[in-house]
C-alpha positions, -999 to 999 in steps of 0.1 A, spaced: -74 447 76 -112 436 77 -128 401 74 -128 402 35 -86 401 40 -86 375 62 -110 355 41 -92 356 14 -58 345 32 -75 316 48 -89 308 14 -56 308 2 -42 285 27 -68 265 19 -56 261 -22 -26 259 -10 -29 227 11 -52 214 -9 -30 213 -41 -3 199 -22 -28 171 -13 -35 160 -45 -2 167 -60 14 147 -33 -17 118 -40 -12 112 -75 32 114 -68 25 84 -43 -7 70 -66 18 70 -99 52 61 -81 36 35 -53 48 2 -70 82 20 -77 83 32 -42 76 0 -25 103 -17 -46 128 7 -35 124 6 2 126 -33 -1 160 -32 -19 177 -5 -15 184 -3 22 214 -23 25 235 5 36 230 36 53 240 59 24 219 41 2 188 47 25 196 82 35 199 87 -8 164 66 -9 143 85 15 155 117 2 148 110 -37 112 96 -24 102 118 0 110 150 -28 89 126 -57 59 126 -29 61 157 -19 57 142 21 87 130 51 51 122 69 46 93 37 75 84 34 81 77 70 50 59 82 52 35 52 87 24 59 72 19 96 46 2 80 75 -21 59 96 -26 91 65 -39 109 54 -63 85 90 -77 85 102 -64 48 130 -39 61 143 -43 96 147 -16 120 182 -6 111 171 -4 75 150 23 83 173 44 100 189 62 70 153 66 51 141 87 83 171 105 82 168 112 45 131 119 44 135 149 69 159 165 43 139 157 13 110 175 26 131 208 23 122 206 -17 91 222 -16 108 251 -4 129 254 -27 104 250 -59 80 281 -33 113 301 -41 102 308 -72 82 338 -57 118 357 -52 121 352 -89 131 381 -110 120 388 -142 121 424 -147 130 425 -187 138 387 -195 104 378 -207 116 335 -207 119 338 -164 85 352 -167 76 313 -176 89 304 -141 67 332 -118 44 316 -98 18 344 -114 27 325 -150 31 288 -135 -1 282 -117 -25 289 -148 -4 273 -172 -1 245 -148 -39 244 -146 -44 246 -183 -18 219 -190 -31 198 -161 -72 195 -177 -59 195 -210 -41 160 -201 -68 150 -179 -99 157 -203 -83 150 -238 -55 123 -232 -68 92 -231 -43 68 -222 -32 49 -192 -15 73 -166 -28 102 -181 -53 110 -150 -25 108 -126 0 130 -145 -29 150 -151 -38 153 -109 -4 160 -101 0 191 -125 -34 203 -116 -25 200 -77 11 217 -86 -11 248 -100 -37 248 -74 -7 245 -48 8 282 -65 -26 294 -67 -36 299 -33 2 304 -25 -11 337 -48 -39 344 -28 -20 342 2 5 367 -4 -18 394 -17 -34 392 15 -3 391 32 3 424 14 -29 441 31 -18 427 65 17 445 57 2 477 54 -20 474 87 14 464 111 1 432 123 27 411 111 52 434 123 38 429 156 35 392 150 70 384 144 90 420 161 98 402 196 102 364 180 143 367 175 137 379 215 118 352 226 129 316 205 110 297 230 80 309 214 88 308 182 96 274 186 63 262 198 49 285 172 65 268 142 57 234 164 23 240 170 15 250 136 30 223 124 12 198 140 -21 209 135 -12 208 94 3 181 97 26 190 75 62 205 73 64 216 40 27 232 42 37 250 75 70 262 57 54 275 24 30 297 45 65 314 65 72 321 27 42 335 18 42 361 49 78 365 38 66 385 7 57 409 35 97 422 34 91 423 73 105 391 83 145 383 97 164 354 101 164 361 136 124 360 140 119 331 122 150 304 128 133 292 158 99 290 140 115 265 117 134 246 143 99 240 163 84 229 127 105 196 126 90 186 159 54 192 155 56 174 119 75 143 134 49 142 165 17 133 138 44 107 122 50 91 155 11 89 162 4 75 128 34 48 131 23 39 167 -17 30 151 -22 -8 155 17 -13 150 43 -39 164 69 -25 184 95 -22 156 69 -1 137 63 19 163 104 26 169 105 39 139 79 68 149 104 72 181 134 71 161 123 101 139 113 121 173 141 117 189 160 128 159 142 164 150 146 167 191 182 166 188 182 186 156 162 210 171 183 212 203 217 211 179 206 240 161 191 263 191 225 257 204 244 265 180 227 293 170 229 306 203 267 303 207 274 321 173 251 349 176 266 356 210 299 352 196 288 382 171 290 363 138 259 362 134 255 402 137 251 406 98 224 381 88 203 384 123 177 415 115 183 416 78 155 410 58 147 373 50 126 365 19 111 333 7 147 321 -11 162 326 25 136 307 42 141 277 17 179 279 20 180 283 60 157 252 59 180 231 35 213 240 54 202 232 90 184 194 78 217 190 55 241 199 85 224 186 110 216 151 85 259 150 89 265 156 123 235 132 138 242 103 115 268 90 129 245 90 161 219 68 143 227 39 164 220 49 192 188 63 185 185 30 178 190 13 210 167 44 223 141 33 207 145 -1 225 142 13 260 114 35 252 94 7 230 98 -22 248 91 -58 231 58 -79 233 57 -107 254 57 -142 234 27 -161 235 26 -199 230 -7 -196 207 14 -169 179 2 -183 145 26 -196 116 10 -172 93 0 -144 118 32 -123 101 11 -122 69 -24 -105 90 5 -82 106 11 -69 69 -22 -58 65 -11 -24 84 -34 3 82 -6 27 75 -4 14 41 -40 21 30 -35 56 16 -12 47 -9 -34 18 -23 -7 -1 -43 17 -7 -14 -19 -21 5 -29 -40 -26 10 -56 -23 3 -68 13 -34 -83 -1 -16 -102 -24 7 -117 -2 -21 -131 21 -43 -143 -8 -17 -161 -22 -7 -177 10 -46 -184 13 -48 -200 -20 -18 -224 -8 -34 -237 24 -65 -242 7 -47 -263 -20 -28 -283 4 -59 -291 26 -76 -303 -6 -46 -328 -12 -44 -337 24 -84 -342 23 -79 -370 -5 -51 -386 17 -70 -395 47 -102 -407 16 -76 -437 17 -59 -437 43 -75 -420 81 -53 -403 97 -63 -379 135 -33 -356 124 -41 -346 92 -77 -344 101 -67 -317 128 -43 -302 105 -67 -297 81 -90 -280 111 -62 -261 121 -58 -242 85 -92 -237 82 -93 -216 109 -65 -199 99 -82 -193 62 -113 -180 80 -97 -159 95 -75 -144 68 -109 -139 50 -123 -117 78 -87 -97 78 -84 -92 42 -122 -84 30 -123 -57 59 -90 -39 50 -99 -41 12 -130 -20 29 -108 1 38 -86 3 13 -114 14 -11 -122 50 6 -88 58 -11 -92 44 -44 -94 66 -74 -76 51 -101 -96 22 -123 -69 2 -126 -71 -1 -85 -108 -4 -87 -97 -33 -112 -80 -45 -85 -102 -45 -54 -130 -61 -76 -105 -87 -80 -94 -93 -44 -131 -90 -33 -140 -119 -51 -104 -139 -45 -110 -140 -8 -147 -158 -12 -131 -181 -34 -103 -190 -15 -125 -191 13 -145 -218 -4 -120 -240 -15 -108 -246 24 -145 -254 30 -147 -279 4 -115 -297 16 -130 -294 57 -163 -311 40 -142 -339 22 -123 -343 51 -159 -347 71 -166 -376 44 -131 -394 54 -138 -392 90 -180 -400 84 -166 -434 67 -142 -441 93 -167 -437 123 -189 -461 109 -159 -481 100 -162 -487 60 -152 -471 31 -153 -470 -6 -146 -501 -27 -111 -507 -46 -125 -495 -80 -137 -467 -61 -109 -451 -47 -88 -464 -80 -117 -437 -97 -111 -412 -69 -73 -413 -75 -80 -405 -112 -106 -378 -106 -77 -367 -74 -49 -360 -101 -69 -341 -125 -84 -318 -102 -48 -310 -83 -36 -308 -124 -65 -273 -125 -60 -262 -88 -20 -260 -96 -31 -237 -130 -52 -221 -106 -25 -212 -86 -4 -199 -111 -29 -178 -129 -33 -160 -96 4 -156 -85 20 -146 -121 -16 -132 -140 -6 -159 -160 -29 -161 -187 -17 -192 -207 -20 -215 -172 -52 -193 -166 -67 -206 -204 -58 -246 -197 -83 -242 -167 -116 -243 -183 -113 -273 -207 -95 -294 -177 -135 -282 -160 -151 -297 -189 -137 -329 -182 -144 -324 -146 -182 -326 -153 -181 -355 -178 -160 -375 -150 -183 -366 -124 -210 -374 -148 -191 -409 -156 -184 -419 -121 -224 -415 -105 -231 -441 -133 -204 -464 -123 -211 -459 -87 -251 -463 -95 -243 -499 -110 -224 -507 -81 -250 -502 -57 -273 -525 -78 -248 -547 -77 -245 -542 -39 -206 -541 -45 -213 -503 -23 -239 -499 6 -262 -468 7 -237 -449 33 -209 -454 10 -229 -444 -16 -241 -413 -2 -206 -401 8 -193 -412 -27 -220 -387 -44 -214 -360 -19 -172 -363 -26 -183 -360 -65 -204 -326 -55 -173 -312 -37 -146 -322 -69 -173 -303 -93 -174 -274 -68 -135 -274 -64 -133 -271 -105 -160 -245 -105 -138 -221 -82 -108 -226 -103 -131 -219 -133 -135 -185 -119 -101 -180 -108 -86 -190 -140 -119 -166 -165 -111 -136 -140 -75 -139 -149 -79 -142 -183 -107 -113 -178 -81 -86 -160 -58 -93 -186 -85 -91 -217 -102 -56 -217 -124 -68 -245 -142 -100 -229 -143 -80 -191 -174 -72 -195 -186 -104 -212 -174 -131 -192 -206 -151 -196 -206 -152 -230 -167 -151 -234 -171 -188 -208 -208 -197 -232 -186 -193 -259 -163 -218 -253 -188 -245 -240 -203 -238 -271 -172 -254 -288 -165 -221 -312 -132 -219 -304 -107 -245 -316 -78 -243 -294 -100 -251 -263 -116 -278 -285 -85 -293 -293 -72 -288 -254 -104 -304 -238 -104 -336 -263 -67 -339 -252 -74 -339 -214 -106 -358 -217 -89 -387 -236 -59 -388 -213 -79 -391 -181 -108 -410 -192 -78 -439 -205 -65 -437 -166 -100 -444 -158 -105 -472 -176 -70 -487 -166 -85 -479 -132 -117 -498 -136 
């Protein structure tokens, strides 16, 4: 062996972990929606969530996935505790499915030219062809990630390739002999082998796909390697626990301890056992016979399966384990009522960017609410003053700010793992939903300002005034509640009745500074009143304006053709070339402007 050998088999590895990287990326890019779904719903028995963490944790191609986003679902409150429980349980046996597809290195093809398809020798190029084909010639929606994941499954075989060609140099030299002669002696060490390597891969599967590569060696036995694969499960749920325990709530963070303390007791289960069989002689057969990559994957299969059986029934108190170890947060008088919604916003989720995008959502909406309702409470103390509200209204506008900080610095973060323009779409989206949310709260906190101005200096608008506030109060909560539902349900038809009800906005606005002009001349207003009247006319328009660009971004997302021409798409209309909004804004404009005159 020389440098150029060893080069090659870390260059190997290095294909090898890579391709499983992106593979396993565009699984949980493509299936991340589906995936989230699932773990909300489908945890209402054990069975079900042992079934459920297998099926996803094999699509994904990663237990370590699987696992911290269900601690990231139990800590934002979607799944409980007990939920989770069965998905750990199944996630640690679907990881042994990347095994089983390595396998195909034992294949066989010796005169059956169809099984030479299903060689890793064939698969990997054809993968790779198939994979750019897709990726460079199909241009539809999906077609990158279908094409990323094929390309990653060839790439994956590839430098599984590389690896066992150099594997066959190291044969010839003896060191692998030497490396793994005295490991069925000594399953200590093998253990913290398997562990250790483990660990720093972070990965099971990877960590088991490389025993199968050095198993092409023909110098490996069950009774060097069990051990090694027992000490995997441990250093592969350690990096789970310390992801689940980053910036998580205790429950989260159980979950983490619940999958350690589980691979501990596999691991001690099986060392056991295979202890007391092999002394027992019945293992006498299998123990220094020649194990190849199809053994590995089967070994691996039948002690998660077994072990999956016998601990299950044990998952309960795992369970109240994890209570002692994890103890709960003291309660504090000054929790928030929406702090649960900035708890969602858990870094574990940020790698899989739909599932983060999800709990973005969530808040944004719940933003979107609060600023709606201060608007509304804003008008009520225009007529009537009221301390409470006014500190209510403080109150939520703190929480909005807030919310804004939270959510514009994890959409940061969420956009280092963005790939997919659809996501982009998306982040684009949210980036400008939180300043626009954020600027509806201010506008209620400045009308509320105008309510408590008037009341310090104890006067306030005339009759006809707040009988032409009322009007403009109705129309504007008519746009902010199409506002609302353009953003919750991408509604596009509530998103299109936005902009002519902003039309008639401005001509109210317009309408109501030249009633309020004659009434000062009259002296029917003071100058006070009439400077807080103009400034509560700037905030409506403003209010409209940000539901303008709620509702045209919408419309926008939805509308590949006009998402690059929103001015002109918005000019257009104001333009009056299109006849529906024609026919919508006289509508609106002649119903409000007759409330205004009953008004007057």
């Amino acid at each position: 062996m020389n440098i150029y050998n060893l080069i090659t088999l870390l260059g190997g590895l290095a294909m090898f972990l890579y391709g499983m990287r992106i593979m396993g990326d565009g699984l949980k890019e493509g299936s991340s929606g589906t995936l989230k779904n699932a773990l909300e719903k489908l945890t209402n028995t054990p069975v079900k969530a042992f079934l459920l963490g297998l099926v996803l944790t094999a699509l994904i191609q990663s237990s370590t996935a699987t696992i911290v986003i269900t601690s990231g679902l139990v800590g934002a409150g979607i799944i409980s505790l007990r939920q989770s429980l069965g998905i750990i349980v199944g996630a640690n046996v679907g990881t042994t499915v990347t095994g089983q597809i390595i396998r195909l290195l034992d294949l066989d093809s010796s005169g059956t030219s169809f099984l030479q398809f299903f060689k890793p020798s064939t698969l990997a190029p054809l993968a790779l062809i198939i994979g750019i084909i897709i990726i460079m010639g199909w241009k539809s929606k999906g077609s990158g990630k279908l094409g990323q994941i094929i390309i990653g499954f060839g790439i994956l075989f590839s430098g599984l390739l590389n690896m066992t060609d150099a594997v066959s140099t190291l044969t010839e030299s003896g060191i692998i002999e030497q490396l793994f002669s005295n490991l069925g002696k000594n399953p200590i060490l093998g253990y913290l082998i398997g562990a250790g390597v483990a660990f720093v891969l972070q990965s099971s599967s990877a960590t088991i796909g490389i025993l199968q590569a050095f198993s092409t060696s023909g110098q490996l036995t069950f009774g060097a390697i069990y051990a090694v694969l027992v000490g995997i499960y441990l250093g592969d749920c350690v990096t789970t626990a310390i992801v689940c325990n980053i910036g998580a709530k205790p429950d989260a963070k159980r979950v983490g301890i619940v999958n350690i303390v589980f691979n501990l007791s596999k691991s001690a289960l099986i060392l056991i056992a295979v202890a007391i069989v092999h002394n027992m002689g019945l293992l006498d057969g299998l123990w220094n016979r020649t194990i190849y990559s199809g053994g590995i994957a089967n070994t691996n299969t039948i002690f998660n399966l077994a072990c999956a059986l016998l601990l299950f029934p044990l998952l309960g108190l795992f369970e109240k384990l994890s209570y002692k170890l994890v103890r709960d947060e003291e309660e504090t008088e000054n929790i928030g009522k929406y702090d649960a919604l900035l708890d969602a916003l858990n870094p574990v989720f940020i790698s899989t960017p739909a599932l983060a995008f999800g709990r973005c959502y969530e808040a944004l909406l719940q933003m979107y609410r609060m600023a709606k309702n201060n608007i509304s409470r804003s008008f009520d103390v225009l007529a009537n003053y009221d301390e409470d509200i006014i500190a209510q209204i403080a109150e939520d506008e703190d929480y909005i700010d807030t919310m804004a900080d939270r959510i514009s610095n994890y959409l940061v973060q969420i956009s280092a793992h963005i790939t997919a323009p659809t996501h982009l779409e998306i982040l684009n989206h949210y980036h400008s939903a939180v300043t626009e949310f954020e600027r509806l709260s201010d506008h209620a906190m400045n009308i509320a300002e105008i309510a408590t101005a008037l009341h310090n200096n104890e006067t306030n608008f005339s009759k006809t005034a707040l009988s032409e506030v009322a009007v403009l109060r109705e129309l504007i909560e008519s746009i902010m509640e199409f506002g609302n539902k353009a953003f919750k349900k991408r509604d596009v038809v509530a998103a299109r009745h936005i902009e002519p009800l902003e039309e008639v906005v401005d001509d109210m606005v317009n309408a109501l500074k030249s009633n309020h002009l004659e009434r000062l001349r009259t002296g029917e207003c003071s100058v006070l009143v009439g400077t807080e009247f103009l400034n509560l006319l700037s905030e409506v328009e403003r209010i409209s304006d940000v539901c303008s660009n709620v509702g045209v971004a919408t419309i926008a997302r939805a509308t590949p053709e006009i998402k690059h021409q929103v001015h002109d798409y918005v000019s257009t209309l104001h333009a009056g070339r299109d006849e529906e909004f024609n026919k919508e804004y006289q509508e609106a404009h002649n119903r409000y402007f007759s409330l205004l005159e009953i008004a007057e």
